[in-house]
C-alpha positions, 0 to 999 in steps of 0.5 A, spaced: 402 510 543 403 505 547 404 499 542 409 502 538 414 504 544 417 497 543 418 497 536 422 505 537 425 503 542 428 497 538 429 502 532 433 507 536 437 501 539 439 499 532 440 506 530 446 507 536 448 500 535 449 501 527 456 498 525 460 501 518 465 496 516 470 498 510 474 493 508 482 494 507 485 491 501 492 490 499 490 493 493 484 498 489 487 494 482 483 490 477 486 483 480 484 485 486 485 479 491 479 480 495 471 479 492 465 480 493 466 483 500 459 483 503 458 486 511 452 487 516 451 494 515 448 495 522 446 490 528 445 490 535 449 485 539 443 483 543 440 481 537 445 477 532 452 479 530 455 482 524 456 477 517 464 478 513 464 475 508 468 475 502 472 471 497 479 471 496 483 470 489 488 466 491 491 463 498 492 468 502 494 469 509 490 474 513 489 477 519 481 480 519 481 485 526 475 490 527 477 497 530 473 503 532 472 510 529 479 512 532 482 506 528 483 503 535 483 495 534 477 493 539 478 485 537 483 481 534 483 475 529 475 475 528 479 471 523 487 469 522 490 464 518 492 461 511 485 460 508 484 457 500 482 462 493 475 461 496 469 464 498 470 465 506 465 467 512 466 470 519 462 473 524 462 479 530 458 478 536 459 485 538 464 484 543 472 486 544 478 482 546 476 482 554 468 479 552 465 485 553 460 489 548 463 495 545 460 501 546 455 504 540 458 506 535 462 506 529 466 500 527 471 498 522 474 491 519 481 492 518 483 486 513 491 484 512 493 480 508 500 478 510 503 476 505 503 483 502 508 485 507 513 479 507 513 481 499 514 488 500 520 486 506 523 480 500 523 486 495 526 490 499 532 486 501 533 484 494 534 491 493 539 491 498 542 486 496 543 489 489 546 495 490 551 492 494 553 488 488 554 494 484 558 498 489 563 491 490 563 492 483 564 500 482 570 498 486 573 493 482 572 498 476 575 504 480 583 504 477 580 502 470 582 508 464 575 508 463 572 511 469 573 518 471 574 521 479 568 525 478 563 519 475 566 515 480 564 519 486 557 521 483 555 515 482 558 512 489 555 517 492 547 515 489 548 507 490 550 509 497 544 513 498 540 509 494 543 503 499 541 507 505 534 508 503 532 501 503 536 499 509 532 505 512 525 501 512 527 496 516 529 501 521 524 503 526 527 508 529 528 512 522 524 518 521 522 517 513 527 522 512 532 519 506 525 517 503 522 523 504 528 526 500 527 521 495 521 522 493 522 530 493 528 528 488 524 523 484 518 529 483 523 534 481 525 529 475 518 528 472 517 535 473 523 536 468 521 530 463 515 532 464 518 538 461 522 534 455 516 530 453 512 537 453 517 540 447 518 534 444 510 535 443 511 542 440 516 540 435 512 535 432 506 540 433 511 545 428 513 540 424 520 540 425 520 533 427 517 527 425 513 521 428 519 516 428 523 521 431 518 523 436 517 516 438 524 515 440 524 520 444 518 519 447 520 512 449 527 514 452 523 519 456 518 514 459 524 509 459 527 514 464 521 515 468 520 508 469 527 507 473 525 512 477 520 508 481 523 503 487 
């Protein structure tokens, strides 16, 4: 009994110091920009450090924090910087941002890619940008013969909300509501094109329509959905 007290000693020592690591990826797509992600699933910091290694597709800059179970960042950048579509290496002694060793327990690698976020922001901008265009020139077409009051209002009305909703992710202070109203708006349209593709279905189904028909409408409708995107 005596001779195997080491060793579950050094077993209930791993056990309570094991270390589950997921990595966040900017995206769960095919072309996913982070492969082959191998992480030391369990490591006591006495005896070693965990191992995060993963290959990137192409440059990207990263920031690779570890955070505990709460989501709490207990060290930043185990690796930061600009790094090559290449297979890449970084370690994890156990330790936090003050040189301490965590306490037992679970813990996460958080991995931001930061170009994804610049992308998102320029996105957005142009998104900005664009509809600001088309409210200067909503104003140049305001006297002509051709454009209705009511349309004039309607559609002033959605450019100036849509503008007010991109402008709102650049505010801190924004509490999500207009995109929030934007999402409840964009469901209740595909729940109405859902309605739409759904008789156009029944009608081919009757044959009261044929394929060609059937095609064209469905294309319009998906064509529809497609804009509401954004």
């Amino acid at each position: 009994m005596r001779k195997l007290a080491p060793t579950i000693i050094v077993a209930v020592l791993l056990v309570a110091t094991a270390t589950a690591f997921a990595v966040t990826e900017r995206l769960k797509l095919e072309d996913s920009p982070v492969l082959k992600t191998r992480i030391t699933k369990l490591f006591s910091p006495k005896h070693g450090e965990a191992r995060i290694r993963f290959q990137l597709r192409r440059e990207e800059d990263i920031q690779l924090d570890v955070t505990d179970d709460k989501g709490t960042i207990v060290r930043h950048s185990v690796g930061a910087g600009i790094f090559s579509p290449a297979l890449h290496q970084f370690a994890w002694d156990g330790r936090n941002d003050a040189g301490r060793i965590v306490p037992d327990g679970v813990y996460h690698v958080q991995l931001n890619l930061e170009d994804e976020g610049r992308t998102e922001k320029e996105e957005n901008k142009a998104r900005i940008y664009a509809t600001e265009a088309a409210l200067a020139r909503l104003e140049d077409l305001a006297d002509e013969d051709w454009v209705r009051d009511d349309t004039l209002n309607r559609v002033r009305a959605m450019f100036n909300f849509r503008n007010q909703r991109f402008r709102s992710r650049f505010d801190p202070e924004s509490d999500g509501e207009i995109e929030n109203r934007s999402l409840d708006y964009q469901r209740l349209l595909r729940e109405l094109l859902a309605a739409e593709r759904n008789a156009v279905f029944d009608l081919r189904r009757e044959r009261r329509i044929d394929d060609v028909v059937m095609r064209r409408v469905i294309r319009d409708l998906d064509l529809e959905e497609a804009r509401l995107d954004g």
